[in-house]
Backbone as numpy.savetxt, mean C-alpha at the origin, in Angstrom:
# Nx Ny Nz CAx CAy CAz Cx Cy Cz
-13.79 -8.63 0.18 -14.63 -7.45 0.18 -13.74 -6.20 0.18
-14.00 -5.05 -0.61 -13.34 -4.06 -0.77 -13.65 -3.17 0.37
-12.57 -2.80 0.54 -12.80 -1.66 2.03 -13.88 -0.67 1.85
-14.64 -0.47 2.44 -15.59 0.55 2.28 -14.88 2.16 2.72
-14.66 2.15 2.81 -13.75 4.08 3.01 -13.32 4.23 1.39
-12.00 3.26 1.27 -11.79 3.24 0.16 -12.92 3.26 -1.31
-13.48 2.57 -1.60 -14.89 2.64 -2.54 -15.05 3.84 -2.10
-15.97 4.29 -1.24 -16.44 5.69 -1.04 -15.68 6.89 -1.20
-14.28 6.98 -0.74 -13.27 7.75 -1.35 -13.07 7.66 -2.68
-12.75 6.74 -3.33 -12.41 6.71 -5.25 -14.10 6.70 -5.77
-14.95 6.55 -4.87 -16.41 6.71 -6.19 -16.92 8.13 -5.68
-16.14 9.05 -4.83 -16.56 10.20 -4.52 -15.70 11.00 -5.28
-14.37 10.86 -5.73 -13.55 11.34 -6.69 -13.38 10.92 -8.23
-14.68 10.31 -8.56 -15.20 9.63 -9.82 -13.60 8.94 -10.10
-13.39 8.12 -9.31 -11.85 7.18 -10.46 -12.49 6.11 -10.90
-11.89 5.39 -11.95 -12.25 4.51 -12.70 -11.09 3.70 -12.04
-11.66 2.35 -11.27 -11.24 1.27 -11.06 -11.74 -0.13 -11.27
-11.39 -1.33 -10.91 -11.77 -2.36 -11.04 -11.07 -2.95 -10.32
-12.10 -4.49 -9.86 -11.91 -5.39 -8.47 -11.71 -6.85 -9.46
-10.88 -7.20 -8.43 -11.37 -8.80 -9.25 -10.27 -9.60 -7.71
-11.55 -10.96 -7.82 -11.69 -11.93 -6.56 -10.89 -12.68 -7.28
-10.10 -13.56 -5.77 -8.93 -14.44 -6.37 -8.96 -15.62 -5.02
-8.18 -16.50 -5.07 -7.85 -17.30 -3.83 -7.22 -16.95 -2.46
-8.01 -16.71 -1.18 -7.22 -16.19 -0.74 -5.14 -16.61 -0.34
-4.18 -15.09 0.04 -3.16 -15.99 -0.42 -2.49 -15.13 1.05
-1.43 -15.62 1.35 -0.83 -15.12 2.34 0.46 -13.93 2.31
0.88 -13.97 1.24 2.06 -12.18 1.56 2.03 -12.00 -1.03
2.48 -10.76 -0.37 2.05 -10.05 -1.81 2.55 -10.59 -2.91
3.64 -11.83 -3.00 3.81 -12.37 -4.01 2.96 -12.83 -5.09
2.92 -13.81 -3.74 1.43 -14.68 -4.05 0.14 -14.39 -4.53
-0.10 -13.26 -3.73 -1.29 -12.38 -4.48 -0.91 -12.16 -6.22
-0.09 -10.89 -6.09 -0.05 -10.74 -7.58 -0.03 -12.18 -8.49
0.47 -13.44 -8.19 0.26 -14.23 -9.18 -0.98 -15.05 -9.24
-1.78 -14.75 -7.76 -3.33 -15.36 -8.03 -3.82 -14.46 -8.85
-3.54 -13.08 -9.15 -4.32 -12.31 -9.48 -4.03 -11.36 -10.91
-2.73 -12.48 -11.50 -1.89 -12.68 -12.90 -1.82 -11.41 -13.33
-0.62 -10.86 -12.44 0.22 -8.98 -12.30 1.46 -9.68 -11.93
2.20 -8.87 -12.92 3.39 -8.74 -12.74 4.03 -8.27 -11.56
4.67 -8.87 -10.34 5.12 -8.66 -9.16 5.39 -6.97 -8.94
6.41 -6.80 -10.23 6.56 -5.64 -10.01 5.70 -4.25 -9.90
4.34 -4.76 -10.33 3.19 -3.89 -10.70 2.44 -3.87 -9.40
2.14 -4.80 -8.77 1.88 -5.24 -7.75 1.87 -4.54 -5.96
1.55 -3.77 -5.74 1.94 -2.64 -4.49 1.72 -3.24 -3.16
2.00 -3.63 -2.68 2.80 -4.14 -1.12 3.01 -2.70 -0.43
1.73 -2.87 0.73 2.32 -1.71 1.81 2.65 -1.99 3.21
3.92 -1.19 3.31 4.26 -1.82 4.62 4.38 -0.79 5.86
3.74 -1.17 6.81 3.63 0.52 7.50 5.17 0.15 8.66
5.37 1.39 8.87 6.59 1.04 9.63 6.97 2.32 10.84
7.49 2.46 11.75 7.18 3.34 12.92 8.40 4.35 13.00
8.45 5.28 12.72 10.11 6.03 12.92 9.92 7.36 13.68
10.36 6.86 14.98 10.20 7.82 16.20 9.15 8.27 16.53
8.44 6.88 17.34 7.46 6.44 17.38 6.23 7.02 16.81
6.12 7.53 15.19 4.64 7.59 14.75 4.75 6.88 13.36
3.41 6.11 12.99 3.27 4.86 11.80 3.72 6.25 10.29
4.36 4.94 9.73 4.10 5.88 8.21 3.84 4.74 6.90
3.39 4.95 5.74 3.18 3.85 5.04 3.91 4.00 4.05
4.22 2.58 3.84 5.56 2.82 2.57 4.68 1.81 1.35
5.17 1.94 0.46 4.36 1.40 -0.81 4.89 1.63 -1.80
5.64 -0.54 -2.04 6.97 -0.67 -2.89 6.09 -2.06 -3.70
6.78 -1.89 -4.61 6.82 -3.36 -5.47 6.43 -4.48 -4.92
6.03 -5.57 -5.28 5.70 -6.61 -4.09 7.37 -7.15 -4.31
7.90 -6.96 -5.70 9.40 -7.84 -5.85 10.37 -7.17 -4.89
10.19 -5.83 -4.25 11.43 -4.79 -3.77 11.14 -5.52 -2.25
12.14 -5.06 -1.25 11.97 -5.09 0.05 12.02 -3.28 0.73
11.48 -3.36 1.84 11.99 -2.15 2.70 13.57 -2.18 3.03
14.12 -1.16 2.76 15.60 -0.91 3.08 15.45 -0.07 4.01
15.61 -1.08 5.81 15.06 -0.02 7.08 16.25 0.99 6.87
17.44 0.93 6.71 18.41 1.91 6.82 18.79 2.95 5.89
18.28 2.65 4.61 17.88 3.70 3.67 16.65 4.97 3.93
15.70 3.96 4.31 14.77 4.39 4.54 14.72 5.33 6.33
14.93 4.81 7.29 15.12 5.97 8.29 15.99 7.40 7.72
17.19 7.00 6.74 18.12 8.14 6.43 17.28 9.01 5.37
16.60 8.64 4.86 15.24 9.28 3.68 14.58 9.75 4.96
14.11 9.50 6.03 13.04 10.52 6.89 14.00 11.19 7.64
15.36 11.05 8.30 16.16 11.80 9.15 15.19 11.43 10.44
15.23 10.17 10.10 14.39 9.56 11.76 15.48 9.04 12.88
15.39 8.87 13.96 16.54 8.77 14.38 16.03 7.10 15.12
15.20 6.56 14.74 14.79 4.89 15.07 13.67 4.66 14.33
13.44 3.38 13.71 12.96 3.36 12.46 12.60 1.38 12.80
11.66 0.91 13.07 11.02 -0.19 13.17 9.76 -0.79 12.07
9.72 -1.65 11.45 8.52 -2.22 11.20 7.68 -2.36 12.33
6.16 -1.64 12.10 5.23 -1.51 12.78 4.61 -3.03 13.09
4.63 -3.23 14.56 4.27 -4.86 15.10 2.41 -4.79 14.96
1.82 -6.31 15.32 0.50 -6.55 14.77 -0.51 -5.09 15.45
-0.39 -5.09 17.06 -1.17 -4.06 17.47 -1.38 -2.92 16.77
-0.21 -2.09 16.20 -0.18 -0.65 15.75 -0.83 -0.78 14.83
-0.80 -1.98 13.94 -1.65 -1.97 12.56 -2.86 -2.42 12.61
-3.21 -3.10 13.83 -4.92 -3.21 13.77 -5.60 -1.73 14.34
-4.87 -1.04 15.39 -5.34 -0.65 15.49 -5.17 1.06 14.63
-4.55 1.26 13.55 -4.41 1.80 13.01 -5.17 1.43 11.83
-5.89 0.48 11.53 -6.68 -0.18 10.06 -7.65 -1.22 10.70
-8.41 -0.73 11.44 -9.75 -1.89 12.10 -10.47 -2.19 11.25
-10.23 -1.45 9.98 -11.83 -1.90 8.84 -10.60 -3.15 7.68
-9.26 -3.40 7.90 -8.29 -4.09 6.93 -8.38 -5.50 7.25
-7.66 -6.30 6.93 -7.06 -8.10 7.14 -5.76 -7.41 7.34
-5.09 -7.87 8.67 -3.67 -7.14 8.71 -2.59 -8.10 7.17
-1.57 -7.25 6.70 -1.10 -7.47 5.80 -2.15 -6.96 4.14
-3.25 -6.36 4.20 -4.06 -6.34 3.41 -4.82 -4.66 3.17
-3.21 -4.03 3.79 -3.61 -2.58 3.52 -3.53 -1.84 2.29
-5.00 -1.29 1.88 -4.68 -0.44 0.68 -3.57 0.72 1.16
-2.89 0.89 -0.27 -1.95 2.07 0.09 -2.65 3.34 -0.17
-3.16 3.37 0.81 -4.21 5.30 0.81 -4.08 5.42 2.37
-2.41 5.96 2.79 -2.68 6.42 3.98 -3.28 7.65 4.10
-3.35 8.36 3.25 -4.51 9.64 3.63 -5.93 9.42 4.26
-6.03 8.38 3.89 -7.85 8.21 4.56 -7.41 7.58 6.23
-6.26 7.11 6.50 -5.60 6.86 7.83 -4.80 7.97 8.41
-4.80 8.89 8.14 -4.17 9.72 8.79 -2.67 9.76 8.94
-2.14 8.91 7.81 -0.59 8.83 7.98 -0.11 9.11 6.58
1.11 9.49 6.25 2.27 9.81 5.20 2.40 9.13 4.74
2.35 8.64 3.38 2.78 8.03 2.57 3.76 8.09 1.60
4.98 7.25 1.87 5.78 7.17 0.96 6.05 6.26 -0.37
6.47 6.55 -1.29 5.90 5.33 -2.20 7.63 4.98 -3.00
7.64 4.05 -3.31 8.60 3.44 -4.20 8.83 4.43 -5.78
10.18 4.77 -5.90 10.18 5.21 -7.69 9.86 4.26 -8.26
10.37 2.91 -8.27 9.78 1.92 -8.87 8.35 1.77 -9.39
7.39 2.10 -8.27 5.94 1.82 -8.61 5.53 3.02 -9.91
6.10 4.18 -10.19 5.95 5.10 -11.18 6.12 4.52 -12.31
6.96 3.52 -12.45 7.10 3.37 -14.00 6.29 2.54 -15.02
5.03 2.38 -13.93 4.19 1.57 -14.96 2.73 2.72 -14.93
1.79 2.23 -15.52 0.85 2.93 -16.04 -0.25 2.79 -15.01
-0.29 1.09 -14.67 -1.62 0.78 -13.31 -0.63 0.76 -11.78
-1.65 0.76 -11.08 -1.45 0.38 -10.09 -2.50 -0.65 -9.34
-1.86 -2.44 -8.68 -2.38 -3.05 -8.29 -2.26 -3.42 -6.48
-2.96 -3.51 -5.89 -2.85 -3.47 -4.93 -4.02 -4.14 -4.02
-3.99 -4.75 -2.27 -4.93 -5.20 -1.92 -5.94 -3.93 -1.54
-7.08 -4.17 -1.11 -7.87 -3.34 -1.01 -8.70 -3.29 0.33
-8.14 -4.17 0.95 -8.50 -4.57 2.39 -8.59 -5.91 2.89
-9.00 -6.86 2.04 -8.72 -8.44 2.16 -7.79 -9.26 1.33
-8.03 -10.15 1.82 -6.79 -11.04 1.54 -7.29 -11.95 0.20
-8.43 -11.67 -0.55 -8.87 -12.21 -1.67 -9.52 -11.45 -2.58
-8.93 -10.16 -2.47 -9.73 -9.73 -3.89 -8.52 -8.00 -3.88
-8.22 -7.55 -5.42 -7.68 -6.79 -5.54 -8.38 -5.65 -6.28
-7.49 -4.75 -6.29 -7.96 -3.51 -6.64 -6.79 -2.67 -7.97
-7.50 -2.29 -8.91 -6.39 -2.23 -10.35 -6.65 -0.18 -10.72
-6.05 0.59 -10.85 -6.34 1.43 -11.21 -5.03 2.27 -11.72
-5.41 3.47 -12.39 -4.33 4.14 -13.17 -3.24 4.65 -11.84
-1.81 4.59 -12.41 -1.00 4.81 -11.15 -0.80 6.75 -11.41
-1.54 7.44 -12.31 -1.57 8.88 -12.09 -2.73 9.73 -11.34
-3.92 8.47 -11.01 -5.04 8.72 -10.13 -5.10 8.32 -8.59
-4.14 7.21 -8.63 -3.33 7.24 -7.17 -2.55 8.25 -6.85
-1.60 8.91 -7.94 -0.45 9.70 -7.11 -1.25 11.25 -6.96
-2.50 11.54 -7.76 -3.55 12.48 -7.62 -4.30 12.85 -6.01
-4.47 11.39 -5.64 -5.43 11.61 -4.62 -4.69 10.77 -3.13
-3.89 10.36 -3.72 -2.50 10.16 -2.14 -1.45 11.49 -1.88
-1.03 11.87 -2.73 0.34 12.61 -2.46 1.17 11.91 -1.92
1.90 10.74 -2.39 2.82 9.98 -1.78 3.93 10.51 -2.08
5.31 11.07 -1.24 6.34 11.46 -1.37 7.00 10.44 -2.22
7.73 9.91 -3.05 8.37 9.72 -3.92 10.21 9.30 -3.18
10.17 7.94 -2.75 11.39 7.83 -2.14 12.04 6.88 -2.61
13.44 6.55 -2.52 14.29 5.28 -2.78 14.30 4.95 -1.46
14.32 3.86 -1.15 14.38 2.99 0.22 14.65 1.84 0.18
């Protein structure tokens, strides 16, 4: 089931998207190939905590977080992957691991991968762990403002 904030956010900003149901799968590889996307197309978000407040990062499902790149990109001075609590209770309407990357409707910063720019869509979960969400990656970077980082 698609997050309801989300739907109501992109059908209140008329975007043109599309859903499509798959098996459920357990980390973003897997997804993108139930859901036959190229890994790299594929958006994996990973929220992560740097001096102590959440921020969301949103990379390739093929890339990893580079914690030490990435704290030196915020000038954070401690820099953790965010443990299960912070993310439920930061996404009560998600499947943890099954966050759309729209931290604006969460109240947090979003940083996004250069990588994810170089394609045209953007795929990503949408709140569960069996069904995705496909849309243009210039109507995401429209209505996120995701800072633009190497990490």
């Amino acid at each position: 089931m698609i997050n309801q904030k989300l739907r109501e956010f992109l059908d209140s900003n008329a975007v043109s998207y599309r859903t499509e149901a798959h098996e459920p799968t357990v980390d973003a590889s897997r997804t993108a190939q139930a859901a036959h996307v190229r890994g790299r197309e594929f958006a994996k978000t990973v929220i992560v905590k740097a001096d102590g407040r959440l921020f969301m990062t949103v990379l390739p499902s093929t890339d990893r977080v580079h914690v030490d790149q990435l704290k030196q990109a915020l000038g954070a001075k401690e820099l953790e992957l965010a443990d299960e609590d912070d993310i439920n209770a930061a996404f009560p309407d998600c499947e943890i691991g099954a966050m759309p990357p729209f931290g604006n409707l969460y109240n947090m910063d979003v940083f996004v991968s250069e990588h994810l720019r170089e394609d045209e869509h953007i795929v990503f979960n949408a709140g569960s762990h069996s069904e995705v969400m496909r849309m243009s990656y210039q109507d995401y970077d429209r209505l996120v403002h995701p800072q633009v980082l190497h990490f």
